[in-house]
DRENGU-314588 format. One line per 2 residues: for each residue z, x, y of C-alpha. Coordinates in nm, 4 decimals, decimal comma, padded with zeros to 6 digits, m for minus. Last residue first. Example, Ala and Ser with C-alpha at 12.3 -4.5 7.8 and 13.67 -1.06 7.14 Angstrom:
00,7140:01,3670:m00,1060 | 00,7800:01,2300:m00,4500
//
This chain:
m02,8469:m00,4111:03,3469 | m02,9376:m00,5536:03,6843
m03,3354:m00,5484:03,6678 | m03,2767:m00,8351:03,9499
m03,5768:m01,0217:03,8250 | m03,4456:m00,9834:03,4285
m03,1284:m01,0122:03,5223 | m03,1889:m01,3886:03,6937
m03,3985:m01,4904:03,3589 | m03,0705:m01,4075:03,1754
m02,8313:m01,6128:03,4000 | m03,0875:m01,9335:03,3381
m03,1075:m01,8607:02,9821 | m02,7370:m01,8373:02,9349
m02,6267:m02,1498:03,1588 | m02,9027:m02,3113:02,9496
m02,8087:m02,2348:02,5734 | m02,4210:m02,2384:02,6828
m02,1443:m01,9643:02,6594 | m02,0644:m01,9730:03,0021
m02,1067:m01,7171:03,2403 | m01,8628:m01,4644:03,4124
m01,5751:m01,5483:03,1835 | m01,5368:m01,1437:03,0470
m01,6736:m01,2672:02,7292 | m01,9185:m01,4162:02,8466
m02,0314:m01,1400:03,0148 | m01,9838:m00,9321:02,7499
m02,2403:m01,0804:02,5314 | m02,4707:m01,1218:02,8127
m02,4653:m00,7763:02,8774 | m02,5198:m00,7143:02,5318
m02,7813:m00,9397:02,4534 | m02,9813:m00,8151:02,7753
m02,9890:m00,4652:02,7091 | m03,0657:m00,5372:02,3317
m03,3696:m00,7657:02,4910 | m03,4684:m00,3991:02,7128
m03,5116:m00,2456:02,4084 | m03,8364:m00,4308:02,3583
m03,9865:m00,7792:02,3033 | m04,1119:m00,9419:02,6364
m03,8769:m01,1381:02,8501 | m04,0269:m01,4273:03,1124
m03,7614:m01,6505:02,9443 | m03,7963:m01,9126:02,7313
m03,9350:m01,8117:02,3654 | m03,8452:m01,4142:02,4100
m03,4681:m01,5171:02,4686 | m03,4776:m01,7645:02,2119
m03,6022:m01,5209:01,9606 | m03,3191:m01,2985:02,0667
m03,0435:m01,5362:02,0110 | m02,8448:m01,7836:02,2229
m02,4979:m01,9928:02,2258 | m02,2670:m01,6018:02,1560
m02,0981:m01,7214:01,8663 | m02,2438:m01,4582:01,6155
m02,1042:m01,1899:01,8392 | m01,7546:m01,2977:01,7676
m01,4351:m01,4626:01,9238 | m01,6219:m01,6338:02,2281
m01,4849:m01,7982:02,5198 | m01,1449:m01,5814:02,5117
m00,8173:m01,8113:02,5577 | m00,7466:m01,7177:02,2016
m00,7394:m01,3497:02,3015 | m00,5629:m01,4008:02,6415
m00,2473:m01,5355:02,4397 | m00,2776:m01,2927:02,1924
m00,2444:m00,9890:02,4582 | m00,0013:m01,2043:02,6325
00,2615:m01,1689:02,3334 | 00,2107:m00,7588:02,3123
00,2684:m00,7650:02,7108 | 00,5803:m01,0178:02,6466
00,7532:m00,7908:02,3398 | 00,7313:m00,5128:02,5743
00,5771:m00,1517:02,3386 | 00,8556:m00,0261:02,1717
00,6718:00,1755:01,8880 | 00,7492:m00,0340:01,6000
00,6440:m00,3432:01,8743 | 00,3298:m00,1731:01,9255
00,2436:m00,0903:01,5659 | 00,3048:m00,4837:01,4893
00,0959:m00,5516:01,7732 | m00,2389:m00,3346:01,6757
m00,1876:m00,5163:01,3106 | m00,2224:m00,8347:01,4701
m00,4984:m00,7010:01,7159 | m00,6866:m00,5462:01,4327
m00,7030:m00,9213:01,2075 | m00,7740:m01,0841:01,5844
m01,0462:m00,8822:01,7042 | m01,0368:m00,5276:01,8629
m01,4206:m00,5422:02,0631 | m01,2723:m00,8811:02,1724
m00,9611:m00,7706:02,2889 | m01,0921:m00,4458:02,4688
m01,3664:m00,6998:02,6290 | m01,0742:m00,9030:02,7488
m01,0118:m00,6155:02,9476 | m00,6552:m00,4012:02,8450
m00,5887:m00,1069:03,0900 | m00,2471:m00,0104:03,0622
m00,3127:00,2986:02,9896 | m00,1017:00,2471:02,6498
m00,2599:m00,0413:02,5729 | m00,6158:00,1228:02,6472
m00,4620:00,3686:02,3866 | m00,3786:00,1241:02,1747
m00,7193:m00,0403:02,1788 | m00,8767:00,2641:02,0829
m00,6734:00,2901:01,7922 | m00,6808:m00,0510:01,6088
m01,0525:m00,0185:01,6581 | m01,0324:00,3304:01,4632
m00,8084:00,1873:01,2422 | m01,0387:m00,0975:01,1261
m01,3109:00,1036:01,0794 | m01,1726:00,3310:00,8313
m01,0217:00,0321:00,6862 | m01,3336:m00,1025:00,6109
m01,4952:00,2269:00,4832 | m01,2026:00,3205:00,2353
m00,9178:00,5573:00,2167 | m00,9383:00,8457:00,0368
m00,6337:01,0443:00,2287 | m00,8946:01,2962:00,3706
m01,1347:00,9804:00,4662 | m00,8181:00,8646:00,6734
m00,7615:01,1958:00,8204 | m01,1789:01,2349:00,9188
m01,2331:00,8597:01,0157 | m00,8719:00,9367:01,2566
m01,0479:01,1909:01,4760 | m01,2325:00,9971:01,7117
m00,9218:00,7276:01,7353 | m00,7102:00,9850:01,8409
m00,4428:01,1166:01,5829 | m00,1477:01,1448:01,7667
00,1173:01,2018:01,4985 | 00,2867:00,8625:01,5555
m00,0315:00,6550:01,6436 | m00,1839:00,7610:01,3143
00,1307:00,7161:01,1134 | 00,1095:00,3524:01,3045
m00,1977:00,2859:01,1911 | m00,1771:00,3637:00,8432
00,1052:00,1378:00,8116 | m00,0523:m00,1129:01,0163
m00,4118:m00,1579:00,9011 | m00,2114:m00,1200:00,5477
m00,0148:m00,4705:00,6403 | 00,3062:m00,6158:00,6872
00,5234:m00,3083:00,8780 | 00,9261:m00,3296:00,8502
01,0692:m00,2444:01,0297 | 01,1452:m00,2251:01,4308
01,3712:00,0862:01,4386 | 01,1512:00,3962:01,4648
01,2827:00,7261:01,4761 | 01,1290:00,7697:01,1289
00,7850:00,7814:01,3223 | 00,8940:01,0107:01,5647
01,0419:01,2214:01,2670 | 00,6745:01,1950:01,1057
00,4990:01,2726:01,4747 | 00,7049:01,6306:01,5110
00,6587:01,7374:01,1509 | 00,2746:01,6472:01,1892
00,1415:02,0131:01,1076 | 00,1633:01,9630:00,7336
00,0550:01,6320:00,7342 | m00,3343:01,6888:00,6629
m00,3502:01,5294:00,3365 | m00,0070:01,5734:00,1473
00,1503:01,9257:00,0586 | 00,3617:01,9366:00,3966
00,5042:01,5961:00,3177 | 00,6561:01,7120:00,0425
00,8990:01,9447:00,3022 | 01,1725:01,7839:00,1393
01,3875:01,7416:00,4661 | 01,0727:01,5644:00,5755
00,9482:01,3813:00,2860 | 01,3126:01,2148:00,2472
01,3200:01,1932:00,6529 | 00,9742:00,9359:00,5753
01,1598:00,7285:00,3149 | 01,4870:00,6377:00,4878
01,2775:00,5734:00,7756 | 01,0575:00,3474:00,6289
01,3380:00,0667:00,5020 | 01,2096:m00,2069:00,3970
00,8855:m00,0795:00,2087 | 00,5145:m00,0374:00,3759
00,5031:00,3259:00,5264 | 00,6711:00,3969:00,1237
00,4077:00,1751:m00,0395 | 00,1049:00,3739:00,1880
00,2490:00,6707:00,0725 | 00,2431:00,5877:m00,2945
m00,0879:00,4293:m00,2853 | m00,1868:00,7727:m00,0966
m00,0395:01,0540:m00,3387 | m00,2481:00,8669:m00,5737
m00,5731:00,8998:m00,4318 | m00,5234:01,2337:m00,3616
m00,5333:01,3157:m00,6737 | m00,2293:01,5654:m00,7875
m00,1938:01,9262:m00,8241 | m00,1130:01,9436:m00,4348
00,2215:01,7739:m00,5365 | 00,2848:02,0910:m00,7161
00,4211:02,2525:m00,3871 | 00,7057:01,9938:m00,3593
00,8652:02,1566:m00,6776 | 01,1973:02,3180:m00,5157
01,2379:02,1099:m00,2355 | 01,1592:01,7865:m00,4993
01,4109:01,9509:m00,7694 | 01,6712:01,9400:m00,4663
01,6299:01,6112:m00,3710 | 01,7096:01,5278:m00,7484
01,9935:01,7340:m00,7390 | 02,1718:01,5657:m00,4018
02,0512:01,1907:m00,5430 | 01,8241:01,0076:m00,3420
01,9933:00,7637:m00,1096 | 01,8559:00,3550:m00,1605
01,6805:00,1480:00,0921 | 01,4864:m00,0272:m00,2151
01,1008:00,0390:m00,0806 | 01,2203:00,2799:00,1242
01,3854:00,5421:m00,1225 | 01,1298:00,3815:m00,3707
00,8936:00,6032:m00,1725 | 01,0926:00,8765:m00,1777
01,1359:00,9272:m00,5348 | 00,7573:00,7959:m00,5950
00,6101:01,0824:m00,3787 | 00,8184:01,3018:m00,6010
00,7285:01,0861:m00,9272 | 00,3541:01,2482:m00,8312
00,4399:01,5853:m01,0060 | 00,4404:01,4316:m01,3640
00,5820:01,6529:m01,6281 | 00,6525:01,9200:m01,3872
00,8730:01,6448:m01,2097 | 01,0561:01,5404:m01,4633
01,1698:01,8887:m01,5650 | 01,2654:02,0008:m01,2760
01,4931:01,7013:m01,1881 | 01,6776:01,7227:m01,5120
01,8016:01,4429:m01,7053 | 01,6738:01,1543:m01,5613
01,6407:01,1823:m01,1924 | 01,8255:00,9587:m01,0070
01,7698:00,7167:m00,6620 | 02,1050:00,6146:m00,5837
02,2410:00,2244:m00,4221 | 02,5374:00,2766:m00,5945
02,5044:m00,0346:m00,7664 | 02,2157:00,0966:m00,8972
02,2831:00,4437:m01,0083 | 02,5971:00,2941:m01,2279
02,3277:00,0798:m01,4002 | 02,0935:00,3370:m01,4314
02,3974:00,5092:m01,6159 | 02,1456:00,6764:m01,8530
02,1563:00,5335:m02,2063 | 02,1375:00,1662:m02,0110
02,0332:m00,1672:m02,2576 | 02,0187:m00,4515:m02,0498
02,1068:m00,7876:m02,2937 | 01,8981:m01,0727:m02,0666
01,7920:m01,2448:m02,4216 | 01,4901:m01,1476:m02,5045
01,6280:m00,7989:m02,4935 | 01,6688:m00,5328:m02,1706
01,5723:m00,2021:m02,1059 | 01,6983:00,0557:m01,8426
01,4840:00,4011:m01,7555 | 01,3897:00,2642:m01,4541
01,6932:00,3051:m01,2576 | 01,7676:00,6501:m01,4103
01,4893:00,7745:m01,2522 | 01,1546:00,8934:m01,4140
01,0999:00,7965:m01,7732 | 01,1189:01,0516:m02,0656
01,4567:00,9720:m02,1599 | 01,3793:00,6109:m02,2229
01,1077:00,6897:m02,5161 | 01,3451:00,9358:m02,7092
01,6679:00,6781:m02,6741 | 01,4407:00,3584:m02,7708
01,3815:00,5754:m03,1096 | 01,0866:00,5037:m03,3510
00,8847:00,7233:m03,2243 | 00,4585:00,7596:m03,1543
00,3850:01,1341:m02,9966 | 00,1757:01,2010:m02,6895
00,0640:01,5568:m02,6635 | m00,1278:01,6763:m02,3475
00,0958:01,4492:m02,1289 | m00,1198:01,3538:m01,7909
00,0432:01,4349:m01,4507 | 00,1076:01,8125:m01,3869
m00,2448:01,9156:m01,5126 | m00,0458:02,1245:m01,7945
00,1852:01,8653:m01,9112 | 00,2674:01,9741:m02,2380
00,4689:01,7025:m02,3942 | 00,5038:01,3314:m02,4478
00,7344:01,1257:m02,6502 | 00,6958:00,7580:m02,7219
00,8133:00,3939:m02,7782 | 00,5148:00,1914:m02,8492
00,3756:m00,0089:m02,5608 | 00,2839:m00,3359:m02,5069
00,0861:m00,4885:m02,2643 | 00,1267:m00,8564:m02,2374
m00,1788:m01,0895:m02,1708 | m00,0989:m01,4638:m02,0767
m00,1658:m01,7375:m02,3428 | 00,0945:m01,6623:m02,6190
m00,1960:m01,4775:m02,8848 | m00,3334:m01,2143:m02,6171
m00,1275:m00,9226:m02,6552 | m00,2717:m00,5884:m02,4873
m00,2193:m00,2427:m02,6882 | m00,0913:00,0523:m02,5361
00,0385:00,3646:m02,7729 | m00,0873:00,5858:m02,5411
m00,4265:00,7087:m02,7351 | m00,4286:00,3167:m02,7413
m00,4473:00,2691:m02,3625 | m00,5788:m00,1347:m02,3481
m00,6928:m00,1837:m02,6944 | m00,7101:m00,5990:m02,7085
m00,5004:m00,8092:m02,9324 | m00,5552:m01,1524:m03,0895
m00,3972:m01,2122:m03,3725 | m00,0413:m01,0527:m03,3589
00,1607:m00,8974:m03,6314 | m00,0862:m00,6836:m03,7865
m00,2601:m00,5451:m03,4580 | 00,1339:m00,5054:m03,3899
00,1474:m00,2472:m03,6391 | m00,1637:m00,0479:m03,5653
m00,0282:m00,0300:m03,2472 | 00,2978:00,1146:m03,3950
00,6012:m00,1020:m03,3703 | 00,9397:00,0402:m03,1888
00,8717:m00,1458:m02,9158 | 00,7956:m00,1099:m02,5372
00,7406:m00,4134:m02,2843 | 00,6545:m00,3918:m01,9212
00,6106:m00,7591:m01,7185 | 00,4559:m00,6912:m01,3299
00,5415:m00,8281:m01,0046 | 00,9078:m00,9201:m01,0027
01,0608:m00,9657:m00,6362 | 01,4238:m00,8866:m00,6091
01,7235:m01,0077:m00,7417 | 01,8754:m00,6813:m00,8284
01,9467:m00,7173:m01,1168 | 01,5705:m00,8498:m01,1882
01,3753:m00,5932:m00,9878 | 01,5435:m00,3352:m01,2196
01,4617:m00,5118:m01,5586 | 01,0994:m00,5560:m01,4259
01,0464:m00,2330:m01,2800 | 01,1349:m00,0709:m01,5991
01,1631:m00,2121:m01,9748 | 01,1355:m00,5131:m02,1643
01,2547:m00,5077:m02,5026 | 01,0910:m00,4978:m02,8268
01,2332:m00,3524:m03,1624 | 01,0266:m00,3990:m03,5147
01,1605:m00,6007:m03,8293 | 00,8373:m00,8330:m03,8090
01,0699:m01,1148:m03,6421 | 01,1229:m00,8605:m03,3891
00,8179:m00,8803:m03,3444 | 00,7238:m01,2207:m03,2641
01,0934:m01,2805:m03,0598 | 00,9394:m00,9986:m02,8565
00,5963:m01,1433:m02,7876 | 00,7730:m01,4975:m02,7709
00,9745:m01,4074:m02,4453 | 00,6631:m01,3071:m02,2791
00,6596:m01,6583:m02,1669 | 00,9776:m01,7021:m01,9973
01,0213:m01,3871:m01,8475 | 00,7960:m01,4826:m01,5282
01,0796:m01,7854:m01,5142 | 01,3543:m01,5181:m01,3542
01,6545:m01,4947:m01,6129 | 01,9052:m01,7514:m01,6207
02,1597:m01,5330:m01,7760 | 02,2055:m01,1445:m01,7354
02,4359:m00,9292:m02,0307 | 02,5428:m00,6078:m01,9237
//
């Protein structure tokens, strides 16, 4: 296959491999990139793999930088942006499941392709848009088929997490996963227990976020990988509920992680101990738990303004993309926004008086009883019983402070 007018991101790197081959080396660009480029979808990242050594394109180029050497990695500096290149290789005794033991430098493109994961990535492609397919990736794409190269097995004991990655790309690209290749995940799922967490969750967290979920998410189930994945193995019931799901796709991690929460029935009380399971960090730790107490006042059908205002607009977006997934009426999700941005106040640090204030002109003396009043006057402007003004404030606190009404 030859492809014109390639996307403009190739434009630059062009000279890398125009600089080596020059040298008498190969160069193409490999993976992702020549994938995402037939079919017309979003680029992100560059890949090139030669034929040169890393000592050899220390010689070729000036200014390099030793990215993953032991790897055959070396970062190319001399055309403005950096370029990671990588030396055609083979690898060999995986014993952690993941990392090669034995990485050998080759001269063959054939060697270093046939160690990739599916036959999608495993294409390369010149300067000049000529793809390069050994393994019918080509074929595979068009018909929409996630592939194994060579055999499953042995792909996946090499590197356990390209299971997670199989069904992940099955959403990401809305493709089918090949009938042997499923078959090599059933048969290997247990080993994805041999891999960091932290892994297993960019990969899940891609798959919750790609355009087509459900495809994903029955993958895992009719796998049974999900039941070697941070506290999933009970959720069978939530995970088809979730693939059940028709309003795709999700925008953010607040609301892919939220809605697996909200689909297995993790309460908001127990979600900082899943969510610290899967590695995930503080802020979103926080954010899901606000996410999931106001869904279940949504679902009670008790939403205050205070439930809006303790949820905040970043949470209440991803709280209404969860809801719609889940059904929830388009209008009650709509008036939830509308009575946020008709809220006085949006954040504690706009509430028109402070604690020194309070002690400077009111009868108040300090205490815990000036938290007391804070708060209550927090939410009563936020509930519209008192404006947020200096005086209306003062006045309204000097009158709890005689009525003791806190």
């Amino acid at each position: 296959m030859q492809l014109t007018n390639l996307p403009a991101i190739f434009e630059p790197a062009r000279p890398v491999l125009q600089q080596i081959e020059n040298a008498g080396y190969e160069a193409y660009f490999v993976g992702g990139c020549v994938r995402d480029t037939i079919l017309g979808d979003h680029i992100h990242d560059i890949d090139i793999a030669t034929s040169a050594y890393p000592s050899e394109i220390k010689q070729i180029f000036k200014r390099t930088v030793d990215t993953g050497i032991e790897h055959g990695t070396v970062m190319i500096l001399d055309h403005g942006e950096g370029y990671e290149t990588t030396t055609f290789r083979t690898e060999s005794g995986y014993q952690d499941f993941r990392r090669p033991d034995k990485v050998t430098f080759v001269r063959s493109l054939s060697e270093d392709l046939k160690r990739r994961d599916f036959t999608i990535n495993a294409l390369a492609m010149k300067e000049n848009g000529q793809v390069i397919d050994l393994f019918d990736g080509l074929s595979d794409l068009k018909k929409r088929l996630i592939k194994a190269v060579g055999d499953p097995e042995a792909r996946f004991h090499e590197d356990a997490l390209r299971m997670m990655r199989a069904v992940r790309f099955a959403s990401k690209l809305d493709f089918a996963i090949d009938p042997a290749t499923v078959t090599g995940i059933q048969d290997n799922a247990s080993l994805l227990e041999k891999i960091a967490v932290e892994r297993t969750q960019v990969e899940m967290e891609k798959l919750l976020l790609g355009q087509n979920p459900p495809r994903g998410l029955k993958a895992m189930i009719n796998t049974g990988l999900y039941q070697y994945c941070p506290d999933l193995s009970d959720h069978e019931a939530g995970l088809q509920r979730l693939a059940q799901c028709t309003h795709w796709p999700l925008t953010t991690n607040k609301a892919a992680w939220g809605a697996l929460l909200f689909a297995i029935g993790i309460s908001a009380k127990q979600s900082s101990r899943f969510l610290r399971d899967w590695k995930l960090s503080n802020d979103l730790i926080s954010a899901e738990r606000a996410i999931l107490i106001f869904l279940k006042c949504a679902v009670d059908q008790k939403v205050t303004a205070w439930d809006l205002f303790e949820c905040g607009q970043n949470n209440l977006d991803a709280a209404s993309e969860i809801a719609l997934l889940f059904d929830f009426d388009q209008g009650e999700v709509k008036s939830w926004h509308d009575q946020y941005q008709q809220l006085a106040i949006h954040d504690r640090h706009e509430l028109a008086i402070n604690g020194g204030q309070l002690l400077k002109n009111t009868s108040l003396t300090p205490g815990p009883k000036m938290g007391k009043i804070l708060d209550r006057l927090l939410r009563d402007v936020v509930a519209g019983k008192v404006a947020n003004s200096a005086p209306a404030l003062l006045k309204y606190s000097e009158q709890l402070i005689n009525q003791g009404d806190l």
